[in-house]
Structures are given as C-alpha cells and as structure tokens.
N, C-alpha and C positions, 0 to 999 in steps of 0.2 A: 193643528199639525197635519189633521189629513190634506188639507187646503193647499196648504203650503206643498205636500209630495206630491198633489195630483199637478200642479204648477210645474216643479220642477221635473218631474217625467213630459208633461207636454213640453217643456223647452227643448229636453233633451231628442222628444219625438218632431220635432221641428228640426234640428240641428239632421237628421239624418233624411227627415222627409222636405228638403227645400222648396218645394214645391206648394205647399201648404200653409197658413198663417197659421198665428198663435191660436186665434178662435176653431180654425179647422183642425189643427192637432188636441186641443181639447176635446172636439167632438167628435172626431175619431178615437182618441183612447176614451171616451165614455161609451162609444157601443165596442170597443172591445169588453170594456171592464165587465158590461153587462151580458156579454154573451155566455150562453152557457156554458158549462161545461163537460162535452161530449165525447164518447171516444169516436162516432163520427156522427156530421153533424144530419139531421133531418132531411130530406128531401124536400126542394123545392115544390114537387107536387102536393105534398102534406101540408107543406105552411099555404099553400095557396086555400087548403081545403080549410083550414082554421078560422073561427070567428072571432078570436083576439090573437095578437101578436104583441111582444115585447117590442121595444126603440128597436134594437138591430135587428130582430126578421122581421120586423116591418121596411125597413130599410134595405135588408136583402130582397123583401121580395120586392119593392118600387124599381130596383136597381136591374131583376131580372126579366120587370113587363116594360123597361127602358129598354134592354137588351131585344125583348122581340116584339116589342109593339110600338118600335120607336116613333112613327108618325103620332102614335098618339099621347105616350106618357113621356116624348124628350120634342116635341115640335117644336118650342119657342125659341132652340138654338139650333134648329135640322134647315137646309133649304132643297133637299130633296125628298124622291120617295125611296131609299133605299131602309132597311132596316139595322140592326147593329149583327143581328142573327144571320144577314146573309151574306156575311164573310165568317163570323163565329157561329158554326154551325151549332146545331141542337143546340142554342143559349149556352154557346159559351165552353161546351163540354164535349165537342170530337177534339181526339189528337188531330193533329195534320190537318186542320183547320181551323187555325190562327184560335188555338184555346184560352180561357180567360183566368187557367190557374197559375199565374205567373206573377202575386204578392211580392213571391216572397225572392224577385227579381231588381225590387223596384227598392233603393232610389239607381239612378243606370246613367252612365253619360248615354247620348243620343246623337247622332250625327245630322238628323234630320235639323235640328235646330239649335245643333253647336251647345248644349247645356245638357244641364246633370239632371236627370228627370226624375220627379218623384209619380206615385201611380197617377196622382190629380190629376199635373200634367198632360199625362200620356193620356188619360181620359179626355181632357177638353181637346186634345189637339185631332182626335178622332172626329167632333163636332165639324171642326174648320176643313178637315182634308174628306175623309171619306162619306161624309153628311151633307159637306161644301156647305157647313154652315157658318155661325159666328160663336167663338169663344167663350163657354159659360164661365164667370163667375168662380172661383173657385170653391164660395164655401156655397157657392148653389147644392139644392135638395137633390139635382138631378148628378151631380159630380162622386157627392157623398153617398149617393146608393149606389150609384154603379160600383162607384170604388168599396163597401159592405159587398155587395153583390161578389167582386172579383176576391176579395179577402177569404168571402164565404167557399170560393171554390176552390180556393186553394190550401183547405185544410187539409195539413199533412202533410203540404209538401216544404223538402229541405229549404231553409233560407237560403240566398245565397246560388242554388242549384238550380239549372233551368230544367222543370219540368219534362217527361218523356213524352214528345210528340209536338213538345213546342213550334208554332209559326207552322210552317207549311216546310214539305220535303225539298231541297235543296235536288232540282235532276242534275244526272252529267252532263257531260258536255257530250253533243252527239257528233261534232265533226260538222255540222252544216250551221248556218245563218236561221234566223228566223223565216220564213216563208207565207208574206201575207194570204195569196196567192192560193195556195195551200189549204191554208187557215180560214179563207173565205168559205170552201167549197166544204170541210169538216163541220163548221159551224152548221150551214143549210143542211146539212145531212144529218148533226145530232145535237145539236142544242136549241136551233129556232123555234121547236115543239115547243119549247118552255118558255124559252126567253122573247119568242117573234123574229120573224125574220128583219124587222126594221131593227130589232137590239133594243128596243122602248120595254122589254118585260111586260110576262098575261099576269093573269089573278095566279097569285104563289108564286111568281118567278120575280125577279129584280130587271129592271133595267140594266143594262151591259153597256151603253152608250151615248148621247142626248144631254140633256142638261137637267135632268134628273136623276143622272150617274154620278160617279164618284169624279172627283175631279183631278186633273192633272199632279196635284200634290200627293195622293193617296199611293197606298202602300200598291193598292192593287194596277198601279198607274207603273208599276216597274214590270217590266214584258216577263224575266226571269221567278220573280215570285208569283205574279200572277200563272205562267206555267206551272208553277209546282203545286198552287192550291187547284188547276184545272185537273193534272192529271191525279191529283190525289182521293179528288170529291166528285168528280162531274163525268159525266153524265150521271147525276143522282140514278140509284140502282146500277148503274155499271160505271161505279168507279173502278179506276185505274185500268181501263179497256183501252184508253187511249195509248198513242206509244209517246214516249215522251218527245220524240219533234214536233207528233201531230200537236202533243198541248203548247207545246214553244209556237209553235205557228198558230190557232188558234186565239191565243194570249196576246199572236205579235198584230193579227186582224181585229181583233176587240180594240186593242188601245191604238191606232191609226186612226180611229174614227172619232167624229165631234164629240167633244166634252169641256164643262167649264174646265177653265184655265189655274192654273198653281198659284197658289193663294201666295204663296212665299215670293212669287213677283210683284207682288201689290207692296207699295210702300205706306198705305194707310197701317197693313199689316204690322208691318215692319216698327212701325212707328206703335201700335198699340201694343207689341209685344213689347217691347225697349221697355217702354212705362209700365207693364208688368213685371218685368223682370225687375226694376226695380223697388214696387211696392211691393214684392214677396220677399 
C-alpha cells in the first residue's frame, strides 16, 4: 500500500512538475520525504563542516559546490569559465542578485522557450545559455542537486509568491538611450581592476566578454537586466554608486562586445529540444 501512495504522489508530482520524468519525480519526493524536519533548516556552512550527511544534504550540499565551484563540480556540461555564483551572488542568497530561493515559483510558463517550465528545466537551460554549455540530462546528479540545493533555499517561502528581492532591480527609465561610448570610459575607470581591461576576468572576477562569457542567449545578454544586476551589485563594496544610466551604459558596452552567439539560432538545438519535449 505504501508503494502504490508513493506511486501515485509521484504521478501527481509529475503532473505539476512537467519538466521531470516519472524516475525524477520519484527521486525528488524521496529527498523530500527524507528531509528533516526543521523550523529552519541548517546552514550550509555546517553541513559542509559534517562527516556524514543524509540522501538530501548531501545533495544540497553537491548542488551548492555546483553553484560556486562550477568549473569543477558541473564541468561535463559547462563550455566556459564562468561560475553559477557569479551572477547568483553569495551561492544563491543576495536579494537583487538573481536569488535561488524561487521553488516555490516553479512549475512557470517561460517566454524564453515558449513552454511551461518546471525548476529541472530552468536549471538545465542555465547549462546551455549562461555556461554556453550543453543540456544535462534531466535525471543527471548535477540537475537533482542543484535543484535540492534551490528547494533547500527556499525554505519558507510562500508557494506560488515570488520571493522579496527576486531577479535583479527593474531601473526607470532615464529619458536617454544607452550610451556605449559612456559605458566604455565607466568601465576603465571602475570595473577593469577586477574584471581587466580586455573583459577576459583576473583570479576572483569573471570574464564579461570573449568566448569564455556568457553567451548571446543568456539572461545577462539583455542590456536592461544586465543594468539592473550592475547597479544593484557592482562595483562589489560600492554597490549602487553607480547612477542608473551610468549602469544602462555600462551594460549597453559589455554586451557590444565578442561573445558566443544564441544557442536558440542553432537548429541542432532546436531539433534536440523538440525530441525532449517530447520524451518528457
């Protein structure tokens, strides 16, 4: 009898997370079943300090040395050096930079790719756009921790509700155009220290540009959001110093420059999405 309930909750957890197969919806409610029960949960620096871990915080914590070690614990579907942390700052957990406690959002239509996304989804498609990698697997280890990982950070908050500080600040409209021009002369003046003045990124910074950057399909590839995570984070220690043209401008000279190209022009793509969509 239990056999048969835990059956019938994964179909029904299938029916809402479409993104997922039957095997994946079972192994998702099995580390839920088995998580504890906390009024809130442990700290990730604790489970790290731990010499055994349960199925799910061992799966939180794979999901959050993916999140900021991605060259080394998410490589076999990355084709750059950026990390997951350097757009989700502090692993996942600044507001107002692109936060990872957003469970209990997901399953969500998506315009990016015309379908109803479940978190899976939304986690592999991160692989192909801002990794400019290739598509994991869904019921891959690496898909399934991240997604424990984003579960685990979003204890507590409303189903259904987007979290406060969600994605990056939306600026006004300033009345002007972007201004590469602008944007070149801001950058040399407060971001090359970290990043280089070629945009290639030192030891601790990320690449901003090259073929080691995020690619033309990437969240950060739209000049308006990428202004809102600029002026909201950056200059790390003097955030929000910027005024918001300078980060519109900024924003609009970062992405002018060389970077792979939008995966979503590729028709290999195209064609191995189709065939997912319909094995899921």
């Amino acid at each position: 009898m239990n056999n048969l309930y835990i059956l019938l909750n994964a179909l029904g957890y299938r029916l809402i997370n479409p993104g997922l197969s039957l095997t994946a919806s079972l192994t998702s409610l099995c580390l839920l079943s088995i998580a504890p029960v906390a009024a809130e949960p442990l700290a990730v620096e604790a489970l790290l300090k731990r010499g055994y871990l349960d199925d799910y915080h061992s799966n939180v914590v794979f999901g959050y040395r993916i999140v900021t070690e991605t060259e080394k614990y998410g490589a076999r579907y990355t084709g750059n050096r950026l990390r997951c942390s350097n757009c989700h700052l502090n692993a996942g957990r600044q507001p107002d930079a692109l936060p990872l406690n957003v469970a209990g959002m997901y399953p969500k239509w998506r315009s990016k790719n015309g379908r109803r996304n479940g978190i899976g989804l939304r986690i592999r498609e991160c692989f192909v756009y801002s990794l400019d990698g290739i598509m994991p697997p869904e019921d891959s280890p690496e898909v399934l921790a991240v997604a424990a990982y984003i579960s685990y950070l979003s204890h507590g908050e409303v189903i259904g509700n987007a979290p406060p500080g969600r994605g990056v600040p939306t600026l006004p409209d300033t009345g002007y155009d972007p201004n590469p021009a602008n944007g070149k002369a801001i950058y040399v003046a407060r971001c090359s220290a970290c990043h280089g003045e070629d945009g290639y990124g030192k030891a601790g910074a990320p690449p901003l540009w090259g073929m080691d950057s995020f690619n033309g399909g990437a969240g950060m590839a739209d000049v308006h959001r990428a202004a809102g995570f600029i002026w909201a984070n950056m200059p790390l220690g003097s955030e929000r110093s910027l005024t918001h043209q300078d980060a519109l401008d900024v924003s609009a000279y970062i992405n002018m420059q060389i970077r792979p190209g939008d995966p979503r022009k590729s028709k290999l793509l195209k064609l191995f999405e189709s065939i997912s969509g319909l094995v899921e």
